[in-house]
C-alpha positions in Angstrom: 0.0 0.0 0.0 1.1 3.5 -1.0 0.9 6.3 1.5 0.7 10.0 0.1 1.2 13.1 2.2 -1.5 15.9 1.5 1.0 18.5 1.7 3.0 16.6 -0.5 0.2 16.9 -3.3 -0.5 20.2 -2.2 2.7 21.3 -3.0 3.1 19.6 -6.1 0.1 21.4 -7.0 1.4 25.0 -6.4 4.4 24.1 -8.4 2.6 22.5 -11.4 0.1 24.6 -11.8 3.0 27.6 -12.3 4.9 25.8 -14.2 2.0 25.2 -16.5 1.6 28.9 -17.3 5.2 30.0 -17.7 6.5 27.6 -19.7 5.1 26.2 -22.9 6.1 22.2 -23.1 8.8 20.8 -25.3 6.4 18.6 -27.6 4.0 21.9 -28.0 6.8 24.4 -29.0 8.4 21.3 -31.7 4.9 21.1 -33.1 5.0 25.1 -33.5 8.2 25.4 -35.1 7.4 22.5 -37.3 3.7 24.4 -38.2 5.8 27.9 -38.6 8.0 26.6 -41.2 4.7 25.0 -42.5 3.1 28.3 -43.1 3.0 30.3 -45.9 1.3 33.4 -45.0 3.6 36.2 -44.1 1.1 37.6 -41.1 0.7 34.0 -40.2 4.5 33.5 -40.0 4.7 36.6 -37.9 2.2 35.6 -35.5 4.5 32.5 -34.8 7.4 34.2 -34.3 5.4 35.9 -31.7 4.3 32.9 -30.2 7.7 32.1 -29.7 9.1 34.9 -28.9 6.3 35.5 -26.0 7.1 31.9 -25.3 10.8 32.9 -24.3 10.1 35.3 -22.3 7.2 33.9 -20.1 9.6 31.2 -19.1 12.9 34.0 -18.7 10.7 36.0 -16.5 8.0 33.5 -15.0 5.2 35.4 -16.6 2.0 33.7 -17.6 1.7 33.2 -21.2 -1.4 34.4 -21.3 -3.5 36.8 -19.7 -6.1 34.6 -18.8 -4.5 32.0 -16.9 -7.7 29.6 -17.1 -9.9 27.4 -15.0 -7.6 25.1 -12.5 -8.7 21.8 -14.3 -7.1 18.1 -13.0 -7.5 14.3 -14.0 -6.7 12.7 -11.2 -5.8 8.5 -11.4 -6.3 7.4 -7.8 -5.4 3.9 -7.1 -7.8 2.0 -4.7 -5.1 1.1 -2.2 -3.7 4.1 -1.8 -3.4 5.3 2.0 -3.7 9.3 2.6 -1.9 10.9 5.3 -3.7 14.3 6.5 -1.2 16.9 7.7 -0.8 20.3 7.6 -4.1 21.3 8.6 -5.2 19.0 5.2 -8.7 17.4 5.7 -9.3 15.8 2.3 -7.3 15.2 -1.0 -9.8 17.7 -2.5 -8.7 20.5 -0.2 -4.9 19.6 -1.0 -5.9 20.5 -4.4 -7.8 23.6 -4.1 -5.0 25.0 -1.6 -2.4 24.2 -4.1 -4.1 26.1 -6.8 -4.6 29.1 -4.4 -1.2 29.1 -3.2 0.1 28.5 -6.6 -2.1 31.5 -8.6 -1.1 33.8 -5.8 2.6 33.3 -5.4 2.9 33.4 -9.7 0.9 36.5 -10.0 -1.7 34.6 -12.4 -4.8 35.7 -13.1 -7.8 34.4 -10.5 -10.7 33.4 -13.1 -13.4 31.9 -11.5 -16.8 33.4 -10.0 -18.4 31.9 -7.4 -21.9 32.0 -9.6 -22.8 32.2 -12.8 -25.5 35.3 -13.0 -24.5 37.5 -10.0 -20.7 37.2 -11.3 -18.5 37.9 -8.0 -14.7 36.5 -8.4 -13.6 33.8 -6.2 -10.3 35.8 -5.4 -8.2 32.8 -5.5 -9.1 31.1 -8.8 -11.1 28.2 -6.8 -12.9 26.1 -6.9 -10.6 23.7 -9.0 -12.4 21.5 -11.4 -11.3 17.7 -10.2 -12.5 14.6 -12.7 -11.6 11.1 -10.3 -10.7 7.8 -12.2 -10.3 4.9 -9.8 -7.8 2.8 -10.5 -6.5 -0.6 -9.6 -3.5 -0.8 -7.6 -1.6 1.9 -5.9 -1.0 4.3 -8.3 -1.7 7.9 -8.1 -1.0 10.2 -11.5 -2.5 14.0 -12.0 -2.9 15.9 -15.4 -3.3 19.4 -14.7 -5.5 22.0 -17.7 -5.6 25.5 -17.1 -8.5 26.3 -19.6 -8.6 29.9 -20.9 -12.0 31.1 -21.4 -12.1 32.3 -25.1 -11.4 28.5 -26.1 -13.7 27.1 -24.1 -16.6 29.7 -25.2 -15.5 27.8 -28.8 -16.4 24.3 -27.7 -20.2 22.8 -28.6 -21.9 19.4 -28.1 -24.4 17.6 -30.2 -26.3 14.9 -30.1 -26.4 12.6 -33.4 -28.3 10.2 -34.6 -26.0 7.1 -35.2 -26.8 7.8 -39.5 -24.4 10.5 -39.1 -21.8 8.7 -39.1 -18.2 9.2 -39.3 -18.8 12.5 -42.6 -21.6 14.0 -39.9 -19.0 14.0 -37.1 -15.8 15.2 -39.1 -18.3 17.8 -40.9 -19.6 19.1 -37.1 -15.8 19.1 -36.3 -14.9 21.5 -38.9 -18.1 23.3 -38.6 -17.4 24.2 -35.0 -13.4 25.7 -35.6 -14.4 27.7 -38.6 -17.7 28.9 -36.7 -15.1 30.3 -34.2 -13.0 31.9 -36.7 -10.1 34.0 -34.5 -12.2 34.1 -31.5 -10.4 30.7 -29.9 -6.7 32.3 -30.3 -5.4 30.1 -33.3 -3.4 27.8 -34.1 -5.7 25.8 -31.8 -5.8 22.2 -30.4 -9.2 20.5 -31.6 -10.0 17.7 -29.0 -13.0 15.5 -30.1 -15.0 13.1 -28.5 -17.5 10.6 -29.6 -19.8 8.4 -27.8 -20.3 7.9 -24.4 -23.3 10.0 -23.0 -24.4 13.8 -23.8 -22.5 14.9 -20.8 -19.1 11.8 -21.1 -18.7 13.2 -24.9 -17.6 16.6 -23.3 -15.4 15.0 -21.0 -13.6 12.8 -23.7 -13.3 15.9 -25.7 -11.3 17.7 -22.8 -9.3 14.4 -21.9 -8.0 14.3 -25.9 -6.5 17.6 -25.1 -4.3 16.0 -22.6 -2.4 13.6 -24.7 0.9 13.5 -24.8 2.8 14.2 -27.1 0.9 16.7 -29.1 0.1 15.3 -32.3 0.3 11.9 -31.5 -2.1 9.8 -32.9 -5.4 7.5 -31.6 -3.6 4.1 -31.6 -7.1 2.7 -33.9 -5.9 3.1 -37.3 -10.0 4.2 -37.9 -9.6 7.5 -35.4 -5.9 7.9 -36.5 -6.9 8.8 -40.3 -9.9 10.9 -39.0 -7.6 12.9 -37.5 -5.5 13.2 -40.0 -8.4 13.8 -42.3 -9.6 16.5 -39.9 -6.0 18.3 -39.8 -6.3 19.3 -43.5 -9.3 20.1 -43.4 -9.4 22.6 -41.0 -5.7 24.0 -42.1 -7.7 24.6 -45.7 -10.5 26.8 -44.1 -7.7 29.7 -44.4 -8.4 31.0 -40.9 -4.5 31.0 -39.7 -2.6 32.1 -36.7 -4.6 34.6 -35.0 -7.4 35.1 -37.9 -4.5 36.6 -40.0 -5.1 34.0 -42.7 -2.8 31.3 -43.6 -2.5 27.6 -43.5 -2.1 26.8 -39.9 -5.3 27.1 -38.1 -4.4 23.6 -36.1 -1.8 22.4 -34.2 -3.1 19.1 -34.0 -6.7 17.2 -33.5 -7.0 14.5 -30.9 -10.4 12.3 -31.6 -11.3 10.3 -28.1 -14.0 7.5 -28.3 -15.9 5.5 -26.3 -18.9 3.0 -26.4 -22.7 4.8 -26.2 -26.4 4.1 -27.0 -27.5 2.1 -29.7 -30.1 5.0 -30.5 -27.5 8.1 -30.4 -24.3 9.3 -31.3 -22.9 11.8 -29.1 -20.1 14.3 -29.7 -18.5 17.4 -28.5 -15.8 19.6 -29.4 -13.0 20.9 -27.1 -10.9 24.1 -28.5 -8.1 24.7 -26.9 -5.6 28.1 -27.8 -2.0 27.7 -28.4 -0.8 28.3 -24.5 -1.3 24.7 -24.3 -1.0 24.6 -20.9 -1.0 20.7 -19.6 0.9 19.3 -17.0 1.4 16.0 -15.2 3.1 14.5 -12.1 3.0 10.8 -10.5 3.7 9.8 -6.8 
């Protein structure tokens, strides 16, 4: 049996979450630098060297790469024998999490994003609560993928509910539909992450979870999802939307398509944008 501090996670947290928005990921800035020398337009191969440049200097300077430094989103793997030690005035793994975040947002000058409702709009002040999706897991194993979500992306994202005669062109046609609906709005060159089946509200969450694969651009390991993405790539780099709206081949970093088994009457799917501060981090005690 694993045992895991509280203010061990807690600590990991205010770290990661940091870490997240200073520095963009090796695998995100290859797939950049592979897209800028992709690119034709000469505004669109500005905008990259932008990207990088801002890049840089987040990291130089421990700056957040972007303004909005997102919702505090985790995927948490929790194994069933893992044993929790509360310290530190830690009552619950939850409360390691949110502490971390609050810690974390406060000490790295980020941005706090979140209002505690909806309609009546007051911020939070410490960018809690965190958003926490549990997996239980065999075993003793204990691995968390960290998000942060800016909101222009996420305003981008839709879900729909198909009948199963869609098929695979009513999906990839949706897909394409939804980026070019959002034009510049979602930051481009985005991250499309797709998912399909499940339930109304599962295809949302398969759509977010695509986002977190690693590395970007890899591909679904079912040769059938694999060439849909691939399929989907083009197509949305021919829609001439380009870095920033400025026009030019690169609208997409990548598209991740996530599956999963559903109804024999429906077909659900949802679309996850995400901007090019791809912001994902994990760790593993």
């Amino acid at each position: 049996m694993k045992t895991i501090n509280l203010s061990e996670v807690r600590d990991k947290v205010k770290d990661m979450v940091q870490e997240a928005n200073f520095e963009l990921q090796d695998d995100v800035l290859k797939v950049i630098k592979d897209m800028q020398a992709k690119e034709e337009s000469p505004a669109g191969k500005a905008v990259f060297e932008q990207i990088l440049k801002n890049s840089d200097i987040a990291k130089k300077d421990k700056l957040g790469l972007c303004q909005d430094t997102g919702l505090a989103i985790f995927f948490v793997e929790l194994g069933e024998d893992v044993k929790l030690n509360k310290e530190d005035g830690l009552g619950s793994l939850k409360e390691a999490f949110e502490e971390g975040v609050r810690i974390g947002y406060k000490e790295g000058y980020l941005r706090k994003s979140v209002v505690e409702d909806p309609i009546r709009r007051k911020n939070t002040g410490d960018n809690t609560p965190v958003f926490i999706h549990w997996e239980l897991e065999p075993g003793d194993t204990f691995k968390v993928t960290f998000i942060a979500k800016g909101g222009g992306a996420e305003n981008m994202s839709q879900v729909r509910m198909f009948a199963p005669a869609a098929g695979k062109e009513g999906l990839e046609d949706f897909v394409v539909e939804v980026v070019d609906t959002a034009g510049s709005n979602p930051c481009p060159p985005i991250i499309v992450g797709v998912g399909v089946g499940g339930s109304f509200e599962y295809s949302a969450l398969l759509a977010k979870k695509a986002l977190l694969r690693k590395p970007l651009g890899s591909h679904n390991p079912d040769p059938f999802y694999e060439d849909m993405e691939k399929r989907l790539l083009e197509r949305i780099n021919n829609l001439g939307i380009g870095p920033q709206g400025m026009g030019g081949r690169c609208t997409a970093l990548a598209v991740h398509v996530e599956a999963f088994p559903c109804h024999i009457a429906s077909m659900p799917a949802a679309v996850n944008i995400q901007c090019h501060s791809h912001r994902v981090l994990k760790f593993e005690l």
